[in-house]
Backbone and ligand atoms as CSV (ligand in chain L), in Angstrom:
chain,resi,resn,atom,element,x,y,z
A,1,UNK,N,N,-162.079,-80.937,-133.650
A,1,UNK,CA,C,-163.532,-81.088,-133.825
A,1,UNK,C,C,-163.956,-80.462,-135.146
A,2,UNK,N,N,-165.294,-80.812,-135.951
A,2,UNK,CA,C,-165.374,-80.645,-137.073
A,2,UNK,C,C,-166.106,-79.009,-136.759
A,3,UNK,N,N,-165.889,-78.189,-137.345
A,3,UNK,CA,C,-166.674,-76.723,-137.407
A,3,UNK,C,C,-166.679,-76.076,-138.374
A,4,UNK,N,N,-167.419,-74.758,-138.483
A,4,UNK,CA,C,-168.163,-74.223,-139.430
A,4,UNK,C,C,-167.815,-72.793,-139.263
A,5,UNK,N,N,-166.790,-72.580,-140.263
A,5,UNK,CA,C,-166.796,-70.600,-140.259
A,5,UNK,C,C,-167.444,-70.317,-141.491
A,6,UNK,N,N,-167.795,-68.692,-141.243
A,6,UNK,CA,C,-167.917,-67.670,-142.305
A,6,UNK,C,C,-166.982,-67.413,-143.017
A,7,UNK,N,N,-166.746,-66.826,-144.140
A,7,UNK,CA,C,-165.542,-66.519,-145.081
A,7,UNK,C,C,-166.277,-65.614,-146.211
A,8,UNK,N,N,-165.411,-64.637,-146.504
A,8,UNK,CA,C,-165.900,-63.633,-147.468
A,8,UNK,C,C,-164.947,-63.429,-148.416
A,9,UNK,N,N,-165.036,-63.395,-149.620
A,9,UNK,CA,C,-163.817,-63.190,-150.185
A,9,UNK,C,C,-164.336,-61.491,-150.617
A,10,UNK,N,N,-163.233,-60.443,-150.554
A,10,UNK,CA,C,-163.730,-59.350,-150.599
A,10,UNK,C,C,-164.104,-58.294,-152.107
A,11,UNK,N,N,-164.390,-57.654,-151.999
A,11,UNK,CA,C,-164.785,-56.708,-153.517
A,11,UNK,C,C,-163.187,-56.932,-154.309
A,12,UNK,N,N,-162.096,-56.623,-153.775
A,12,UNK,CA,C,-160.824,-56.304,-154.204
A,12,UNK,C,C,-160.862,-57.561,-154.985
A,13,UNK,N,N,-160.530,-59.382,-154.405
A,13,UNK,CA,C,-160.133,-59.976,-154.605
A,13,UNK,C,C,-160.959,-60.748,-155.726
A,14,UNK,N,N,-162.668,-60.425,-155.688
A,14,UNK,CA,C,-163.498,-60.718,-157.164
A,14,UNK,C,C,-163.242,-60.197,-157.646
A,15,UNK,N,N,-163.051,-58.710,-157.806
A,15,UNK,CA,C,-162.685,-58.114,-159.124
A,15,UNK,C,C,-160.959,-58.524,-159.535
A,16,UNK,N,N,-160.689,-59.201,-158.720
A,16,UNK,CA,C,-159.241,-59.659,-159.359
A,16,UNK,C,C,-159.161,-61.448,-160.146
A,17,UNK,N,N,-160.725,-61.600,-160.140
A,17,UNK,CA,C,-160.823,-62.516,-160.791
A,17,UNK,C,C,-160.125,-64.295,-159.842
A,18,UNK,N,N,-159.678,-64.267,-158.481
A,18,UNK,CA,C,-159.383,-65.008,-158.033
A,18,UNK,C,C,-159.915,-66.053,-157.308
A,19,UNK,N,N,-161.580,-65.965,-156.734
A,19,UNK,CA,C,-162.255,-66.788,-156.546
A,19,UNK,C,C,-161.503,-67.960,-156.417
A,20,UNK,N,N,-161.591,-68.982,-157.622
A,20,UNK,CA,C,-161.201,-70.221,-157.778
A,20,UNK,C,C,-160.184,-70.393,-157.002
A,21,UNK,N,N,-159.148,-69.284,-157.337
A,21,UNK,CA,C,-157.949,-69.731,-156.425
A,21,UNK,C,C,-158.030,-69.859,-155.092
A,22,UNK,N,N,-159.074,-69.162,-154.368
A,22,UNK,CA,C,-158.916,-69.287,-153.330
A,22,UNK,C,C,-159.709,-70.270,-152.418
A,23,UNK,N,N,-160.707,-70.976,-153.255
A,23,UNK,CA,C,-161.612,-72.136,-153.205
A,23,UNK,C,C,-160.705,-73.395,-153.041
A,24,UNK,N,N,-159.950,-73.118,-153.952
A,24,UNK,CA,C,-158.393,-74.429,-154.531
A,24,UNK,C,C,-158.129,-74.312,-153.286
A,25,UNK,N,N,-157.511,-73.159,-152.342
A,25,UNK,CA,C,-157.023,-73.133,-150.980
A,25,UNK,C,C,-157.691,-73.784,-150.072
A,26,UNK,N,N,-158.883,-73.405,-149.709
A,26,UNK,CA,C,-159.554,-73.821,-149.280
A,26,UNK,C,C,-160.204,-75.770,-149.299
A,27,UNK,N,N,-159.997,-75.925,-150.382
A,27,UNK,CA,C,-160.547,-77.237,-150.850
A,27,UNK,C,C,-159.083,-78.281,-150.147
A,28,UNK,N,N,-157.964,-77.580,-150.667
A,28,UNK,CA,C,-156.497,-78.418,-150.861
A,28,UNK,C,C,-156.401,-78.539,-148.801
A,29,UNK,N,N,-156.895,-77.368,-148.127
A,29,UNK,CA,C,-156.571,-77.787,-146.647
A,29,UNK,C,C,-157.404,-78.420,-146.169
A,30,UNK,N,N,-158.391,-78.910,-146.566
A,30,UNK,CA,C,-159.805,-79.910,-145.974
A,30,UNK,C,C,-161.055,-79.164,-145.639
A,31,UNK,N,N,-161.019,-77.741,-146.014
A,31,UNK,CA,C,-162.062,-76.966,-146.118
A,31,UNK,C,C,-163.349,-77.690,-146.736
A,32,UNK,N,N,-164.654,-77.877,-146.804
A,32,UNK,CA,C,-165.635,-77.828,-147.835
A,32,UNK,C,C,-166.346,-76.986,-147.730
A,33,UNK,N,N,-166.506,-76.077,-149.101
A,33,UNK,CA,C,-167.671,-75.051,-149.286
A,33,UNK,C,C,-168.692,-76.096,-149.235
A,34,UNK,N,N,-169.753,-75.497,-147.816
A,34,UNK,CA,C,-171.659,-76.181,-147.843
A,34,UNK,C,C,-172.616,-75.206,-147.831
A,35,UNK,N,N,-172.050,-74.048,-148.384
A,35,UNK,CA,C,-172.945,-73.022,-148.318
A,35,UNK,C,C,-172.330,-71.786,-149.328
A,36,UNK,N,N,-173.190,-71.265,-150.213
A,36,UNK,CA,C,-172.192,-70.367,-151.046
A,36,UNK,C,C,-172.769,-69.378,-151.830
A,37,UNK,N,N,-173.043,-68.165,-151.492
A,37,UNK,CA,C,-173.769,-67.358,-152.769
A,37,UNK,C,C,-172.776,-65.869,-153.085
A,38,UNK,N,N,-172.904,-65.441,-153.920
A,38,UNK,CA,C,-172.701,-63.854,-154.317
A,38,UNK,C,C,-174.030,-62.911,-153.603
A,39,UNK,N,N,-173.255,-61.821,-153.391
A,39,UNK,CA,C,-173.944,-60.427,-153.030
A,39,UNK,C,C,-173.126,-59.372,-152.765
A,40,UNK,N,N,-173.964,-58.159,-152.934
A,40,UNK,CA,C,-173.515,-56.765,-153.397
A,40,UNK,C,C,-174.451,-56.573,-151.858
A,41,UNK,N,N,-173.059,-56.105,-150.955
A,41,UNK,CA,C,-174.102,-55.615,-149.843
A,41,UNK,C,C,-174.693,-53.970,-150.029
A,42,UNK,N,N,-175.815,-53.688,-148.745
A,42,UNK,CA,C,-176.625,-52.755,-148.969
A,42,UNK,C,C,-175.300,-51.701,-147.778
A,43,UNK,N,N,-175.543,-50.294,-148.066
A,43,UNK,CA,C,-174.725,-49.906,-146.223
A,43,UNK,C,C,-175.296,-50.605,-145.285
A,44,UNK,N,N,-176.792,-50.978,-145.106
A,44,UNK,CA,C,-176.983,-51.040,-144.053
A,44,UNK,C,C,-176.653,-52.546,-143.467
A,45,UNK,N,N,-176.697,-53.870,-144.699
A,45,UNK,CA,C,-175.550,-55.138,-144.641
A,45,UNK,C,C,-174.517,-54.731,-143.825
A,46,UNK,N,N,-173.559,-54.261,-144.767
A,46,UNK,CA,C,-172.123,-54.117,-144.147
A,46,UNK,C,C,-171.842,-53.580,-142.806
A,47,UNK,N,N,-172.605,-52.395,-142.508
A,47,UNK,CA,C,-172.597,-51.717,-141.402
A,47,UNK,C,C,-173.381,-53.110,-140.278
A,48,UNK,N,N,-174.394,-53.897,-140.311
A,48,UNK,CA,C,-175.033,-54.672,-139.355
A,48,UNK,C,C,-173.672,-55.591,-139.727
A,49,UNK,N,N,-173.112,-56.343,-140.153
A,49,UNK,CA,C,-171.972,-57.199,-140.427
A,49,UNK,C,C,-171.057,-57.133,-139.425
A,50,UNK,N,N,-170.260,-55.634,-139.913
A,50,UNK,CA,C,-169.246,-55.205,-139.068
A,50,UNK,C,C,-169.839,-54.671,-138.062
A,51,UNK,N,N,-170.552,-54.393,-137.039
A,51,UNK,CA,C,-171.325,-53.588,-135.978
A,51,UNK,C,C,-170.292,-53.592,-135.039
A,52,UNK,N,N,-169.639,-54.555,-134.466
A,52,UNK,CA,C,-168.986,-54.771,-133.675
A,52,UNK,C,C,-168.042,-53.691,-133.509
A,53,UNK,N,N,-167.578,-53.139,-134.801
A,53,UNK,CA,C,-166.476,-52.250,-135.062
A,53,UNK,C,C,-166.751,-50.506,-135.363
A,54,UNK,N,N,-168.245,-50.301,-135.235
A,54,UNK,CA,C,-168.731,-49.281,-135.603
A,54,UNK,C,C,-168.029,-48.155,-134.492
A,55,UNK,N,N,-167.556,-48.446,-133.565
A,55,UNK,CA,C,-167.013,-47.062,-133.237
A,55,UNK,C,C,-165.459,-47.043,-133.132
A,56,UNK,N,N,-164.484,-47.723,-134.391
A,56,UNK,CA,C,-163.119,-47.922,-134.154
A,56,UNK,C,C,-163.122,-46.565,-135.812
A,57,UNK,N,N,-162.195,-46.355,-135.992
A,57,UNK,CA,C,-161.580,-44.770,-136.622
A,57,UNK,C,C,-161.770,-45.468,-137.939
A,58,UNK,N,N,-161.751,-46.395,-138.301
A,58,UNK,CA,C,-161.425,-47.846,-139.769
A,58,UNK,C,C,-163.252,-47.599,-140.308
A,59,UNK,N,N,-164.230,-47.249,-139.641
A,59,UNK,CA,C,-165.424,-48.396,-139.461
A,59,UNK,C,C,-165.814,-47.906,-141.111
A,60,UNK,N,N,-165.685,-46.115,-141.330
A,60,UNK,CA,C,-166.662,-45.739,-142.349
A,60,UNK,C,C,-165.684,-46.340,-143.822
A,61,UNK,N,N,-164.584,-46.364,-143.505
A,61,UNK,CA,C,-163.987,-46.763,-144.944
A,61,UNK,C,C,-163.553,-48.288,-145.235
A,62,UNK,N,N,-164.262,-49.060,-144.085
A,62,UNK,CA,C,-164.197,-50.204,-144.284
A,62,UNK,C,C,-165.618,-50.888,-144.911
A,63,UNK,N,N,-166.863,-50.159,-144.088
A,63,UNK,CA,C,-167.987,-50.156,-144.693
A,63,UNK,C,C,-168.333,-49.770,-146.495
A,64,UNK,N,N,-167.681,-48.991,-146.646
A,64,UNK,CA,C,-167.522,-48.203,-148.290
A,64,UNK,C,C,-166.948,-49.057,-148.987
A,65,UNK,N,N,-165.945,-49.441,-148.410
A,65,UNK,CA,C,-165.245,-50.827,-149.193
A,65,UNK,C,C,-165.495,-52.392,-149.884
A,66,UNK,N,N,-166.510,-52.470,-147.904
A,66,UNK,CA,C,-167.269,-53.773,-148.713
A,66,UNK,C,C,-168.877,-53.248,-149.463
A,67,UNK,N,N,-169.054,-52.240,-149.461
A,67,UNK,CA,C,-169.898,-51.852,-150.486
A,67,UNK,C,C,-169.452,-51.751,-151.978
A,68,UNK,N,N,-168.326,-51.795,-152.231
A,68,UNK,CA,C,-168.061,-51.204,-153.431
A,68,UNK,C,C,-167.821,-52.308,-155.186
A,69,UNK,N,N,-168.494,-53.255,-154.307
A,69,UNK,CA,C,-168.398,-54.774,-155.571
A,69,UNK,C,C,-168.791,-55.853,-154.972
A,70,UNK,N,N,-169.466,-56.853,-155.501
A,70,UNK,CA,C,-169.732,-57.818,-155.192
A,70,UNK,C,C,-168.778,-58.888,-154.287
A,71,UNK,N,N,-169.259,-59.480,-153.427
A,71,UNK,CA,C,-168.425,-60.011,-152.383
A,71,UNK,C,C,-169.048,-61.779,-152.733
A,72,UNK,N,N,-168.047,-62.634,-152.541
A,72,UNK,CA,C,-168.447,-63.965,-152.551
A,72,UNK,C,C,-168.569,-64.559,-150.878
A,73,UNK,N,N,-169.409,-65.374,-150.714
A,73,UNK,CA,C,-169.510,-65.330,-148.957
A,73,UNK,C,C,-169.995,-66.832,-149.062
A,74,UNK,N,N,-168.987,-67.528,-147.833
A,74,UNK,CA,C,-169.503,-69.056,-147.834
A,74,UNK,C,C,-168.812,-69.546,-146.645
A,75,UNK,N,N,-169.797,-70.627,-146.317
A,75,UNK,CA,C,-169.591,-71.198,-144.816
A,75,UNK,C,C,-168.627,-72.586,-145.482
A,76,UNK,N,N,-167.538,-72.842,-144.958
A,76,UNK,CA,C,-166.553,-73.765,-144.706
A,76,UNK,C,C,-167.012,-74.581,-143.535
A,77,UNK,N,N,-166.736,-75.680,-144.009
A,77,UNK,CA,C,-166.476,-77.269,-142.670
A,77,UNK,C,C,-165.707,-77.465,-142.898
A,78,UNK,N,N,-165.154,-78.245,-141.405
A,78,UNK,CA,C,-163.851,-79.036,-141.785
A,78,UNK,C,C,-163.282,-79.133,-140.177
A,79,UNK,N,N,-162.236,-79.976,-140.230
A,79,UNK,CA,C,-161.449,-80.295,-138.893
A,79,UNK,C,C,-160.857,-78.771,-138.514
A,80,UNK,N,N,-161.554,-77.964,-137.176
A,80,UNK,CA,C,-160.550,-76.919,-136.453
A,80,UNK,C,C,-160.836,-76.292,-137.550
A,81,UNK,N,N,-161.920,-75.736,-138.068
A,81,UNK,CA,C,-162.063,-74.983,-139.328
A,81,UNK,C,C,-162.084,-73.064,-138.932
A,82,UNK,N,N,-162.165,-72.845,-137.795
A,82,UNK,CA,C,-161.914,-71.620,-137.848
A,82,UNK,C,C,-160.498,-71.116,-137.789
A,83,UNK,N,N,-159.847,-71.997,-137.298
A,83,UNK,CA,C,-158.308,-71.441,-136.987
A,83,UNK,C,C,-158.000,-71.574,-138.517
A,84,UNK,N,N,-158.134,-73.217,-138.652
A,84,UNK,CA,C,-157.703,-73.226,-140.155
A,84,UNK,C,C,-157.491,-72.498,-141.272
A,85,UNK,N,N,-159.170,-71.448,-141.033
A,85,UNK,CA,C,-159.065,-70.508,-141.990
A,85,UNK,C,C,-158.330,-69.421,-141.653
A,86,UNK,N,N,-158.132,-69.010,-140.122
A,86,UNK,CA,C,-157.306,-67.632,-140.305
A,86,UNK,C,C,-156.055,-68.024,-140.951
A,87,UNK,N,N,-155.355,-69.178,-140.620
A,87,UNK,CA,C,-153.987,-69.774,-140.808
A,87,UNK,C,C,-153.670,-69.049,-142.605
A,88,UNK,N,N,-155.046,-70.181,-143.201
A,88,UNK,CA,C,-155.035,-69.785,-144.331
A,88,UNK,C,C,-155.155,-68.084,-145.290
A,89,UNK,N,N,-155.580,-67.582,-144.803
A,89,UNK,CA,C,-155.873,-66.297,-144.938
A,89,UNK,C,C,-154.492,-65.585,-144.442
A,90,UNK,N,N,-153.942,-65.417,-143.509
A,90,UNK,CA,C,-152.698,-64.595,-142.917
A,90,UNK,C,C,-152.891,-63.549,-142.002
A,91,UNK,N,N,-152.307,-62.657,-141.507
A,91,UNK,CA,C,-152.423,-61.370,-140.607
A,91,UNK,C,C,-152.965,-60.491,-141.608
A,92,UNK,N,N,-154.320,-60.161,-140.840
A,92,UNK,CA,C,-155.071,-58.814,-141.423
A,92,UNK,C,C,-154.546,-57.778,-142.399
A,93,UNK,N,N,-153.161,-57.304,-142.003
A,93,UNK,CA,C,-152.696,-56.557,-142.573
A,93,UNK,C,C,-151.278,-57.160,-143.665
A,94,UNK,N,N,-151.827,-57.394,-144.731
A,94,UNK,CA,C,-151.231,-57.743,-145.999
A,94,UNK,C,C,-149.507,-57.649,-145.540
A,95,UNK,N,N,-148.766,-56.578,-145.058
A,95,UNK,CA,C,-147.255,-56.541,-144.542
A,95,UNK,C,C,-147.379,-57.212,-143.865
A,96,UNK,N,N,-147.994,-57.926,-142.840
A,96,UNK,CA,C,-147.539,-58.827,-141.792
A,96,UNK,C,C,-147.648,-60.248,-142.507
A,97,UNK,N,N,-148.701,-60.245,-143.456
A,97,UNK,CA,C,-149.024,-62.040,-143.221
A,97,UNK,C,C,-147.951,-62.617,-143.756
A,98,UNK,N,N,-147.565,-64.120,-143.321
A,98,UNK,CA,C,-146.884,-65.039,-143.881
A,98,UNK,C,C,-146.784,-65.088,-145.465
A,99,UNK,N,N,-145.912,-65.570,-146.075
A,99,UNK,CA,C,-145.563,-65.831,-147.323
A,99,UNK,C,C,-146.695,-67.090,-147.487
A,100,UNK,N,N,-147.182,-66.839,-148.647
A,100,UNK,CA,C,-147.950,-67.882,-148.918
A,100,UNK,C,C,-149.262,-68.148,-148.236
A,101,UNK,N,N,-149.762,-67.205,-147.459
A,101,UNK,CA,C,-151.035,-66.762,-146.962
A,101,UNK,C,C,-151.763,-66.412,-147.977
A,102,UNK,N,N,-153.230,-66.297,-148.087
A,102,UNK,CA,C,-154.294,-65.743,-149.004
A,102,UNK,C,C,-153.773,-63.831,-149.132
A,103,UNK,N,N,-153.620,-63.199,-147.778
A,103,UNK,CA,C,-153.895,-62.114,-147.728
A,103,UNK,C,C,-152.100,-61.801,-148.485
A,104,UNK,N,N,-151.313,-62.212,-148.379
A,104,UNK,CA,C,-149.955,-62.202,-148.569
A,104,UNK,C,C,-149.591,-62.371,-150.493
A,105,UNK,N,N,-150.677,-63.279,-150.812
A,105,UNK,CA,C,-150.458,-63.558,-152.177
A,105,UNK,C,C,-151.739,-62.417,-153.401
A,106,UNK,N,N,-152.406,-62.249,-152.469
A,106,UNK,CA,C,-153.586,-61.790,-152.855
A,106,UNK,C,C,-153.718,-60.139,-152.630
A,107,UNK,N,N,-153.638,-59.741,-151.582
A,107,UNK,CA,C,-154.009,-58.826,-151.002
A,107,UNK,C,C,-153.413,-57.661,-151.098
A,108,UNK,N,N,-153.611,-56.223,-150.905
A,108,UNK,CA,C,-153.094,-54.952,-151.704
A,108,UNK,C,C,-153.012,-54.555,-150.245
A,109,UNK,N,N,-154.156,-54.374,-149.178
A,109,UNK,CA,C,-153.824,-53.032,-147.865
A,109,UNK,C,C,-155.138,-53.761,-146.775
A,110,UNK,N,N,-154.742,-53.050,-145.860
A,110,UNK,CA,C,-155.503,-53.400,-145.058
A,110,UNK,C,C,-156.839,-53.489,-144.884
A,111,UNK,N,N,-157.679,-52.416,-145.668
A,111,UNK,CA,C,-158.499,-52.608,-146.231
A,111,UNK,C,C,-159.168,-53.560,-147.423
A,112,UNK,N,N,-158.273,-53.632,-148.190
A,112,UNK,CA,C,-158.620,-54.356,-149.589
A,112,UNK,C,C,-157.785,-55.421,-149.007
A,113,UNK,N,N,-158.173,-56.228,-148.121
A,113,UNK,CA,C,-157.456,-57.498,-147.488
A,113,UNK,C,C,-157.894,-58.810,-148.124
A,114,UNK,N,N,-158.707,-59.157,-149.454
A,114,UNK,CA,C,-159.415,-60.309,-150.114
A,114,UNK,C,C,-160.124,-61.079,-149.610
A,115,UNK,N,N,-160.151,-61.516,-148.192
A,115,UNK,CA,C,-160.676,-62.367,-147.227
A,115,UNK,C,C,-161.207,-61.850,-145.522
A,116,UNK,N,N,-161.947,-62.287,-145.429
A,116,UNK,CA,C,-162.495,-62.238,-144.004
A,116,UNK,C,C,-162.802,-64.061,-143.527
A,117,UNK,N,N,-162.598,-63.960,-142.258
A,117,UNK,CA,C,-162.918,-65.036,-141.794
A,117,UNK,C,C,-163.524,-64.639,-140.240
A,118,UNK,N,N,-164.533,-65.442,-139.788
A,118,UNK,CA,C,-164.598,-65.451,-138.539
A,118,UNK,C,C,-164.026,-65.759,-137.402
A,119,UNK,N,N,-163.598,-65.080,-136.150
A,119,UNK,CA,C,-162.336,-65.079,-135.492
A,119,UNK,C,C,-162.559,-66.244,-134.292
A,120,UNK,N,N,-163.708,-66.649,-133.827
A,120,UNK,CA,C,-164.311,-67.512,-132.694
A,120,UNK,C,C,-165.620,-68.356,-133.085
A,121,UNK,N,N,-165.696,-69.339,-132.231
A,121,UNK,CA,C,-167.015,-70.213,-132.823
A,121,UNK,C,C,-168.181,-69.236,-131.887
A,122,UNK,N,N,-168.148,-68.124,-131.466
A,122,UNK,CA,C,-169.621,-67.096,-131.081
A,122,UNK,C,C,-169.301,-66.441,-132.728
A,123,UNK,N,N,-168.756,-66.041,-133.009
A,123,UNK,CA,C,-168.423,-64.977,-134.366
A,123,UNK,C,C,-168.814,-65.715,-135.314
A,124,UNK,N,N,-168.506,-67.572,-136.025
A,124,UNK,CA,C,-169.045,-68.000,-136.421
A,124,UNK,C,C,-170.437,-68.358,-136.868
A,125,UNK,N,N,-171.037,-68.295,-135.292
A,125,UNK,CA,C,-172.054,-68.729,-135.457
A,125,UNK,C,C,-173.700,-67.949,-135.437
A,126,UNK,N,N,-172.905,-66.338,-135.700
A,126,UNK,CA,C,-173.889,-65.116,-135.819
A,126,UNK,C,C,-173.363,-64.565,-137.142
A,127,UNK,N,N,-172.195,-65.105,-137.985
A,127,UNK,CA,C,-171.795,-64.522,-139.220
A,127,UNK,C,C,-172.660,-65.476,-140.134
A,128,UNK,N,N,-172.497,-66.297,-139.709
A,128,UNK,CA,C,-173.000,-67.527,-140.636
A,128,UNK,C,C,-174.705,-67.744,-140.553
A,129,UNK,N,N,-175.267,-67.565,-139.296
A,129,UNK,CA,C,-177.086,-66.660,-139.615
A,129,UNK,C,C,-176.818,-65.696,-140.318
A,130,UNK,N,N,-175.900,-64.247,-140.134
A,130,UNK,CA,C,-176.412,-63.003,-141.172
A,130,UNK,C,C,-176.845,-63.742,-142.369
A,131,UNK,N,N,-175.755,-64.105,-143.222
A,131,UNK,CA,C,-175.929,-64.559,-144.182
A,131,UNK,C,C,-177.039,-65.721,-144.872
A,132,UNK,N,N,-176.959,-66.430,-144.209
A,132,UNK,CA,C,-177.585,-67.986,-144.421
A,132,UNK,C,C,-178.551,-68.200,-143.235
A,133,UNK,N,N,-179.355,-67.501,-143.181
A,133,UNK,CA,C,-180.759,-67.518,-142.302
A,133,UNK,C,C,-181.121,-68.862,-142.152
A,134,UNK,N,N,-181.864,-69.224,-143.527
A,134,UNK,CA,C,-181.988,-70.395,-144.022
A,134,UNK,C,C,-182.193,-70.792,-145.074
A,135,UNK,N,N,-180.673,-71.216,-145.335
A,135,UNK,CA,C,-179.879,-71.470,-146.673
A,135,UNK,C,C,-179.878,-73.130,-146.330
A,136,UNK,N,N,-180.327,-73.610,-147.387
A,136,UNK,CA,C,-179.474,-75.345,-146.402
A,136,UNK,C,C,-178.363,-75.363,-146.940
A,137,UNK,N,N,-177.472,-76.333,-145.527
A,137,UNK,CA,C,-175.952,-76.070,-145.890
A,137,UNK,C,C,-175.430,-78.001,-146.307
A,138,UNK,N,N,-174.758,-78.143,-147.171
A,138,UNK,CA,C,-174.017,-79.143,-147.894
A,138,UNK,C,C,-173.199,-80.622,-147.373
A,139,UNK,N,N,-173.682,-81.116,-145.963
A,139,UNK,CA,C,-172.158,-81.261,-145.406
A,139,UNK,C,C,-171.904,-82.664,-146.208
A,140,UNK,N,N,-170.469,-83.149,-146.376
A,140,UNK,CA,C,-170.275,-84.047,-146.936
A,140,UNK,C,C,-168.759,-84.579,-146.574
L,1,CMP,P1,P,-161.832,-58.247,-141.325
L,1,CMP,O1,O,-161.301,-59.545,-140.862
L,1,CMP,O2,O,-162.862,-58.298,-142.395
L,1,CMP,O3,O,-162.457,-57.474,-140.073
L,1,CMP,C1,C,-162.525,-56.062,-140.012
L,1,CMP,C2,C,-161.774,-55.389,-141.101
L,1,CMP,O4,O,-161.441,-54.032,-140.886
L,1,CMP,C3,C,-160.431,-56.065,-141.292
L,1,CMP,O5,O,-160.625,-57.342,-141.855
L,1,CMP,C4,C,-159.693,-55.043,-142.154
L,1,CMP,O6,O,-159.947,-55.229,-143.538
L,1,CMP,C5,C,-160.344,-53.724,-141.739
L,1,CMP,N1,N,-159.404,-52.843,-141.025
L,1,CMP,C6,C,-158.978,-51.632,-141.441
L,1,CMP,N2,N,-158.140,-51.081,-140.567
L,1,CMP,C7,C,-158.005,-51.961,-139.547
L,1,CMP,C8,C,-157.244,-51.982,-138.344
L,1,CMP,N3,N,-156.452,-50.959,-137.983
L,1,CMP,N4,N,-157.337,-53.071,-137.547
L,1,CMP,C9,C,-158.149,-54.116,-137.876
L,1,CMP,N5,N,-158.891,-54.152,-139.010
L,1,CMP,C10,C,-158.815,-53.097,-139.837
């Protein structure tokens, strides 16, 4: 079925200048960016973002993290588009993911992981309001 995740590419992976590349990824598996802006979140962004996670041991230096540079953030369509994207992206933690994953080619630590994606179509579809309230989105 056709669906709609969130995707973030993270502070680490703009300041590594990779964007494009990972758009190319995205584009080359049947992804389409229909929604797409830059932002420098506030704490109190990141912290409402991640909420879910606010009482795991990770929360304050994950929050600091995505504070610390501009983040690119955009809603993907496409066939099975949430799995798609974790596929694409890899295991959270940079040592685990597959060869040839985003987080695997890209990515430094578990923290500075380059990508986020949304994990379920409920997660989807409250990541993708934070952001894009009302943004109109692209489909094509
Ligand atoms: P993300 O998919 O953005 O969701 C939460 C983030 O917390 C995750 O990617 C990681 O970057 C970060 N994180 C740090 N430590 C952990 C951990 N032990 N387990 C899961 N996520 C972690």
């Amino acid at each position: 079925a056709i669906e709609r995740t969130l995707s973030i590419i993270k502070p680490d992976a703009v300041a590594k200048d990779v964007i494009g590349q990972i758009y190319s990824r995205f584009e080359n598996a049947g992804l389409k960016i229909i929604a797409a802006r830059m932002v420098k979140l506030s704490r109190a962004e990141a912290e409402g973002f991640y909420a879910e996670h606010r009482e795991r041991p990770f929360f304050k230096d994950l929050v600091d993290f995505m504070m610390s540079g501009p983040v690119m953030v955009q809603v993907l369509e496409g066939d099975n588009a949430i799995a798609k994207n974790r596929e694409l992206m890899g295991a959270t933690n940079p040592k685990e993911a597959d060869k040839g994953t985003i987080r695997a080619d890209f990515a430094d630590s578990i923290d500075a992981n380059a990508v986020h994606g949304s994990d379920s179509a409920t997660a989807a579809t409250k990541e993708i309001a934070f952001f894009f309230p009302e943004t109109q989105t692209y489909s094509r």
